[in-house]
Structures are given as C-alpha cells and as structure tokens.
C-alpha positions in Angstrom: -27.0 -5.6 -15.8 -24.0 -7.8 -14.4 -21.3 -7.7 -16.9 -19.8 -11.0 -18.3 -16.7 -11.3 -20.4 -15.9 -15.0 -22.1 -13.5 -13.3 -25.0 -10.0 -14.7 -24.5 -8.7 -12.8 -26.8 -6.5 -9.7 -26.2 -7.9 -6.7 -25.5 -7.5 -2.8 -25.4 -7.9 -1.3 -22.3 -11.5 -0.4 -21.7 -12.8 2.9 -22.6 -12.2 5.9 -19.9 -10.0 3.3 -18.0 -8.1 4.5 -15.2 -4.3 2.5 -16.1 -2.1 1.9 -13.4 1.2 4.7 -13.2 4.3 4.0 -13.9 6.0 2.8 -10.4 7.9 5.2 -8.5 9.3 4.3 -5.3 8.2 1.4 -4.0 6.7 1.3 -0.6 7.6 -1.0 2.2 6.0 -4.5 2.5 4.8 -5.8 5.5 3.6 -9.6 5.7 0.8 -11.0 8.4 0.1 -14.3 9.3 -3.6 -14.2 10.1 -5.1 -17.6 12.4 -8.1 -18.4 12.7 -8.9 -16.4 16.1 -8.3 -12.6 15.2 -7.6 -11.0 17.9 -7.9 -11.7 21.8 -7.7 -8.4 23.9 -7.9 -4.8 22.6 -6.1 -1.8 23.8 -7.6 2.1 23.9 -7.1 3.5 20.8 -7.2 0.5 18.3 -9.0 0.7 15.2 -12.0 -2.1 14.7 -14.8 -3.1 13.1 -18.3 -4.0 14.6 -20.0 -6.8 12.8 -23.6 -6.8 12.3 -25.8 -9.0 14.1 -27.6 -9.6 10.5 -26.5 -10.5 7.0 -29.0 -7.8 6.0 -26.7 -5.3 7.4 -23.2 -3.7 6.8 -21.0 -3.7 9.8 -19.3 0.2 11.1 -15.8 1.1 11.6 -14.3 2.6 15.0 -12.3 2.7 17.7 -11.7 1.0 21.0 -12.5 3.6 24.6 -12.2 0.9 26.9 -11.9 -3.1 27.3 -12.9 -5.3 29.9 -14.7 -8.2 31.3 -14.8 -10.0 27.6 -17.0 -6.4 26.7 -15.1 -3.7 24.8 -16.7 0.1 24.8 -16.0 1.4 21.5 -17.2 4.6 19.4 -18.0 4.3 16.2 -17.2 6.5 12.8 -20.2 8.0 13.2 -20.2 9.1 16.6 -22.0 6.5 18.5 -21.0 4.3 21.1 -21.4 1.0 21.6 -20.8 -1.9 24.6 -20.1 -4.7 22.4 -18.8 -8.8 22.9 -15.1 -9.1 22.3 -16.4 -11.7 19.3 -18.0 -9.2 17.4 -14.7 -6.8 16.8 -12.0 -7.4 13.7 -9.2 -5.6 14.5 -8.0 -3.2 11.8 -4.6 -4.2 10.0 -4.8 -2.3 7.2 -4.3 2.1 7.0 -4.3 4.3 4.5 -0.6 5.4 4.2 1.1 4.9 0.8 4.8 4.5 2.6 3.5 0.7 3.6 2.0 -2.4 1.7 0.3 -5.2 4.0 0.4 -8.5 2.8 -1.7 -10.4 4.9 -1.8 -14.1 4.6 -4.3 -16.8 5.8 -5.4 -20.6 5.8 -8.9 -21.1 6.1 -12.2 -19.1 4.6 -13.9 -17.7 7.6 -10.6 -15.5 8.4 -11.0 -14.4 5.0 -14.5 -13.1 4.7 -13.8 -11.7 8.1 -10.8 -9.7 6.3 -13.2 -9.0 3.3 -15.2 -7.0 5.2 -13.4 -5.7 7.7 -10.7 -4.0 6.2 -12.2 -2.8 2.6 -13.4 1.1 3.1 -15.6 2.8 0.9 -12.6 4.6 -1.0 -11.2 1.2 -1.5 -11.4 -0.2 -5.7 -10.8 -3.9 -5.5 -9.5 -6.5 -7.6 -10.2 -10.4 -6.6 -8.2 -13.0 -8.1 -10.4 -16.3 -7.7 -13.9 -15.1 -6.8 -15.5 -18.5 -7.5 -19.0 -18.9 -6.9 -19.1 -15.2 -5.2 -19.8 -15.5 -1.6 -16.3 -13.5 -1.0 -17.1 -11.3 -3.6 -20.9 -9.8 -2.2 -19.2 -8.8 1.0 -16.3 -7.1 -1.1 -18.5 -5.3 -3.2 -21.1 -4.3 -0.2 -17.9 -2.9 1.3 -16.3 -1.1 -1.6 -16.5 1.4 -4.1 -15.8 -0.8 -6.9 -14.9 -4.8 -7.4 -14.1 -6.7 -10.3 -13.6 -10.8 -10.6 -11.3 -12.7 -12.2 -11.8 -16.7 -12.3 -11.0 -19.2 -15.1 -14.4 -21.3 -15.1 -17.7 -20.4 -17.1 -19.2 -22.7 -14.9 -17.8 -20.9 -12.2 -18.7 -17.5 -13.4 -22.1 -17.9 -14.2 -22.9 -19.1 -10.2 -21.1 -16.2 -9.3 -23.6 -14.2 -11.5 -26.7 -15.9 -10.0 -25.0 -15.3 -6.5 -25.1 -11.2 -6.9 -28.4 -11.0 -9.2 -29.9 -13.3 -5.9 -28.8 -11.0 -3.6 -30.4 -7.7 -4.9 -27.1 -6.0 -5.1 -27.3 -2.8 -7.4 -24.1 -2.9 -8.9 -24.5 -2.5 -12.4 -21.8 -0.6 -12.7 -19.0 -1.2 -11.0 -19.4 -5.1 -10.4 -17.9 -6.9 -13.4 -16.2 -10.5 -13.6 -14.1 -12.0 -16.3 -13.2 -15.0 -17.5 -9.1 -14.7 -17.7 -5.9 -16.4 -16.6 -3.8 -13.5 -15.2 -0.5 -15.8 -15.5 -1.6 -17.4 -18.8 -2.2 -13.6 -20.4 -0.9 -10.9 -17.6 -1.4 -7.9 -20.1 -4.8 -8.5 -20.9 -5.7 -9.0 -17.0 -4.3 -5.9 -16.5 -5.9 -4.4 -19.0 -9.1 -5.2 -17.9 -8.9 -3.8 -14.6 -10.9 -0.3 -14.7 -10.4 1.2 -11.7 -6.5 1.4 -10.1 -7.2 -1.4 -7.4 -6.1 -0.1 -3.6 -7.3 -4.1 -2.3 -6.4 -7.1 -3.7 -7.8 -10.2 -3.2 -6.3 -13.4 -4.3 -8.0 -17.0 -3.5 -6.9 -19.1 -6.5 -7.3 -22.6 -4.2 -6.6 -22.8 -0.9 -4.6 -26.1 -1.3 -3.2 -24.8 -4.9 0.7 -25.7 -5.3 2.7 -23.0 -3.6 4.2 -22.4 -6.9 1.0 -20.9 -8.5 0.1 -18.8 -5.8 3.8 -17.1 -5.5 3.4 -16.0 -8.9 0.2 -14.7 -8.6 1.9 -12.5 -5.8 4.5 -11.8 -8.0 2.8 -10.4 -10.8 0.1 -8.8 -8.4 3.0 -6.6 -7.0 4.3 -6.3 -10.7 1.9 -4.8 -12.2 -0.2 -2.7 -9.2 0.7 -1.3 -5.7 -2.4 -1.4 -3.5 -2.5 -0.6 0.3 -3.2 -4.0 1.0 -3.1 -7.8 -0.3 -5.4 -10.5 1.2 -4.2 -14.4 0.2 -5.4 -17.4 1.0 -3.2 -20.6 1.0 -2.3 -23.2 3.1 0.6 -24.0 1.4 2.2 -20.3 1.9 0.9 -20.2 5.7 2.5 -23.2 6.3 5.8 -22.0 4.5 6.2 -19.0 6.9 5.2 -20.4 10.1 8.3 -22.8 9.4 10.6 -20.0 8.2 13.8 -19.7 10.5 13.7 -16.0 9.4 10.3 -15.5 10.9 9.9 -14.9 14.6 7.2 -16.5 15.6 7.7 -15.3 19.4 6.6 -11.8 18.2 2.8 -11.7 19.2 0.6 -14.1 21.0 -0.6 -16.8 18.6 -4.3 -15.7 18.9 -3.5 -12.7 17.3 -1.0 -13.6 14.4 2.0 -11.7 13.6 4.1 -9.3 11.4 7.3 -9.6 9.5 9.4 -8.3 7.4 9.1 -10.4 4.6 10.8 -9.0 1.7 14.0 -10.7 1.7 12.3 -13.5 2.3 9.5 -13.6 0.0 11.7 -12.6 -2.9 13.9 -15.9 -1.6 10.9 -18.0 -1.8 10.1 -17.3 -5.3 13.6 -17.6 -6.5 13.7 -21.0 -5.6 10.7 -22.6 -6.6 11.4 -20.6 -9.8 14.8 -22.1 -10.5 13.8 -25.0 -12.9 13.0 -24.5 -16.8 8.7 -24.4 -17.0 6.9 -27.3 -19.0 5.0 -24.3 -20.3 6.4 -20.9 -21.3 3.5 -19.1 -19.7 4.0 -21.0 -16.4 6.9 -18.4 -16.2 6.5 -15.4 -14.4 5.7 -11.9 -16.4 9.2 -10.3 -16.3 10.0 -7.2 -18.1 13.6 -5.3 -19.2 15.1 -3.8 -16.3 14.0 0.0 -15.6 11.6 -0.1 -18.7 7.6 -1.8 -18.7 8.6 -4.1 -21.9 7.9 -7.4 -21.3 10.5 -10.7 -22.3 9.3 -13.2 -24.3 8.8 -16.2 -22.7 8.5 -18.4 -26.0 11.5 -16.9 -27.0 13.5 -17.9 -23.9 11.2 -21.1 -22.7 10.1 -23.4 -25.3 12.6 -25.6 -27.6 11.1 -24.0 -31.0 11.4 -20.2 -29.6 9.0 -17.6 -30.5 7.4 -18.0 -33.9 5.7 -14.9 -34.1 9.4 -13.2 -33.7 10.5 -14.9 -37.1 7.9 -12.7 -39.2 8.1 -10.0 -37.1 4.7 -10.4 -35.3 6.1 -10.2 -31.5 5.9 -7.0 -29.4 7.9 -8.2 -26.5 11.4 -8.1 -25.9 13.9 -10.9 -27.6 17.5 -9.2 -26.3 17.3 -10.5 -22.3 17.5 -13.5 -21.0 14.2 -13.7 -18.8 15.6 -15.1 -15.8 19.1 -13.5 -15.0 17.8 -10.0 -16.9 21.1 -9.9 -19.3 21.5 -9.4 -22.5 23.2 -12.0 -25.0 21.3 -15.4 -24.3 18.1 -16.9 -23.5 17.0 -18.4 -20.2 17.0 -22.2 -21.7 21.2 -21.5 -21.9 21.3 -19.6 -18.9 23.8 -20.9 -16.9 22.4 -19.3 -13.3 19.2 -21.5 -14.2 19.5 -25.1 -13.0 18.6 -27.6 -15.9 19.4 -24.7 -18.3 21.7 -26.5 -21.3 
C-alpha cells in the first residue's frame, strides 16, 4: 500500500494533480534561527504546542493563560486546560497568513522533529526534501493531511518504507516517496508533487556544502510558495549567526531570532553562485524573466552546448543567458560571471 517510485525518467504530472498557480505577488519572507532550547518563558496569549507524554500519542495545539514557577496554564484547541512543565511546550512560529513566508533554520535534529510536529496542522500538505530512513517523516505525516518524500537512495528509500509499514501508519494514500534529484531534474520533482505543499521540509545533510542546500532553497521558493520552510544545516546556521546584517541582540539566545533575510539570502546565493558549474545541472533552475520557461543549462554551461537543440529536441529556452537573464549570449561568455571566457 506504500507507494514507491524508482523511474528516473520524466514524467507527466500525475493524474487529478493539484499543480502549483502561477505566482502572483510574492509574500514577505521572514528567516528564524532556531537553537537547540526553543523557548525559555511564555507570555499570555502565545500559541504552543503540548507534547505527549507517549510516542503512541499526537501532541494538541493551544494557547498560553498563565506562566509561572517553571509551570505554564494553558487551554487547549479543544477546550481543556492543562498545568503543564515549561519542557513540554513548542512555541508556535508559524500562522496561517498568506502575506508572510517563515523560513526557519536549524542545526541539529531534535530541534527539527520538535518543528515537525509542532508546527504542521491538519490543513497543512507537505513536501520533505531528504526524508532518509523516515523517522522525520512519521511525525510529519501523523501531523498532516498529506506528505510526500523525496530522497536520492534506493537503499534509503526502502528503510524509509519499512519505517512507516512498522509503524502501523494508514496512509495509503497520501504517503508516497520518490526516488528523485530535485536539482538534477527540477520539473519532474515538481511534477510529482500532488498536493500544492503549505510545509516544506528540507534535510538534504546536515553537514552538506552550503552550496547544495542554497539551491535547494532556491528552487523550493521557485517553484512553490508555502507558509512555512523548515531547513536543517549547519553550514547555513553558521552563515547567519556570523552575518553583520543579522542582529543577533534581537531575542535572548534561548529563544532564537528573526530577520529579515531577503536581501541577504538573495546575496548569499549570488555569491556562492558566481563561478561556471563542473556540471550543467549543478546550476540552479532559472527561467525567462516574467514567463515559467526554463533556460537551458547545457546550452549556456557545458563546452559542447545543448545537443538536443541541434535537432530540435529541446523545450527550454536557448535566447538568455542563464545567469545575467539577457538575451544575446550564453552564461560561459557572460562577462558579469567570474571565470566566464
């Protein structure tokens, strides 16, 4: 009942899909630097989650009514209340408004599951990019309405099998993971994503090159625009705790803080990106400005160009350069792009 995909070939969206819409305007983007202690004091009114004492059970959303001695009386969703250990709460960082993203960022796994479960609603469709042997992805799909998987292992994927069909987790449905490299074939990971995803989950190695894991972001934001994105790496925690544009006074350090990372993020990935790729497909998906056509990267990347252009065989765009977005050259004699010729 758990559905497997190994076909690497490219596929048509899946039948009854829900595809993504075309983007409108584009919301504001707020980035979080999560540490490994969530949250140290509460105030009346804050949003939380209660987890459960056992793995058995699912853990209940509410709100804060009072905080004090290390206990914090809270009333739950449902209308109960509850005198609970400060330890038990996750605050909530994520709403429901369409005006705001949340990227949230963190280092270490435990901060992660906690963020898996905690901030994932029943309404919530998610996507997870790197769900390795699945012990992420059975709280996510506890938590959701629907998950799918991505990961680039058989190996990988079949433990992640045994992990849900262990479990006793109905989800014949809606649980699905596939084999696919979202940077190695962007449309057909798009493609495969049924439901429009509101969460995004992205854990492609917590100590994978910064590089990798910017351009996951990249074409995450590219091609969907969910409430909320959860990321683990080191490399990129480390990256914005040492950004001078990133005031770090702004919250005590027990419970992480907000920027405004735009500018910043969109920095970041223009300078790790300034170099010719030893691989066309290392290059980010990039598409002609105000349209949903993608550039060839063969055609502006590697030495021979784009074969499948010379008969006529290539559906992507062969007028822009893919890496200043104008028309008349190709990125390998760009002059904006350092080492171009």
């Amino acid at each position: 009942n758990f559905s497997i995909k190994h076909d690497m070939t490219k596929q048509a969206p899946l039948p009854g899909a829900e595809q993504p819409p075309l983007k409108k305007n584009k919301p504001e983007v707020r980035w979080y630097v999560l540490p490994y202690s969530l949250k140290s004091s509460y105030q009346i009114g804050d949003r939380v989650f209660l987890r459960s004492k056992s793995a058995k059970e699912l853990g209940r959303h509410g709100f804060v009514l009072q905080a004090s001695n290390g206990r914090v009386h809270i009333r739950l969703d449902d209308g109960t209340e509850k005198s609970v250990q400060l330890k038990r709460l996750i605050p909530l960082l994520t709403g429901k408004s369409t005006l705001q993203q949340k990227i949230i960022v963190t280092a270490e796994t435990n901060p992660y599951r906690n963020l898996a479960a905690s901030q994932i609603t029943k309404q919530d469709h998610v996507l997870e990019i790197g769900c390795s042997t699945g012990e992420s992805s059975i709280i996510l799909s506890k938590y959701s309405a629907s998950w799918i998987g991505f990961d680039n292992s058989d190996r990988i994927i079949s433990q992640c099998q045994a992990k849900f069909l262990s479990d006793d987790t109905d989800r014949a449905i809606s649980n699905c993971v596939y084999k696919v490299d979202a940077m190695a074939e962007p449309m057909r990971a798009r493609d495969l994503v049924k439901n429009f995803p509101t969460a995004i989950f992205i854990d492609i190695g917590g100590n994978r090159d910064l590089d990798g894991v910017l351009k996951m972001i990249s074409w995450v934001l590219q091609s969907f625009d969910p409430r909320f994105i959860v990321v683990k790496s080191r490399e990129l925690v480390k990256k914005m705790l040492n950004s001078d544009s990133i005031d770090s006074t702004q919250l005590p350090s027990s419970n992480g803080f907000t920027v405004d990372g735009n500018e910043w993020f969109h920095q970041l990935v223009k300078k790790i990106s300034l170099k010719i790729p030893t691989h066309p497909l290392q290059a980010e998906l990039r598409c002609v400005p105000s349209t949903e056509t993608p550039i060839c990267r063969y055609h502006n990347y590697h030495p021979d160009g784009c074969k499948k252009h010379r008969f006529g065989e290539c559906d992507f765009d062969h007028v822009f350069c893919h890496f200043c977005l104008e028309k008349g050259h190709i990125a390998r004699l760009c002059q904006k792009l350092p080492g171009g010729t």
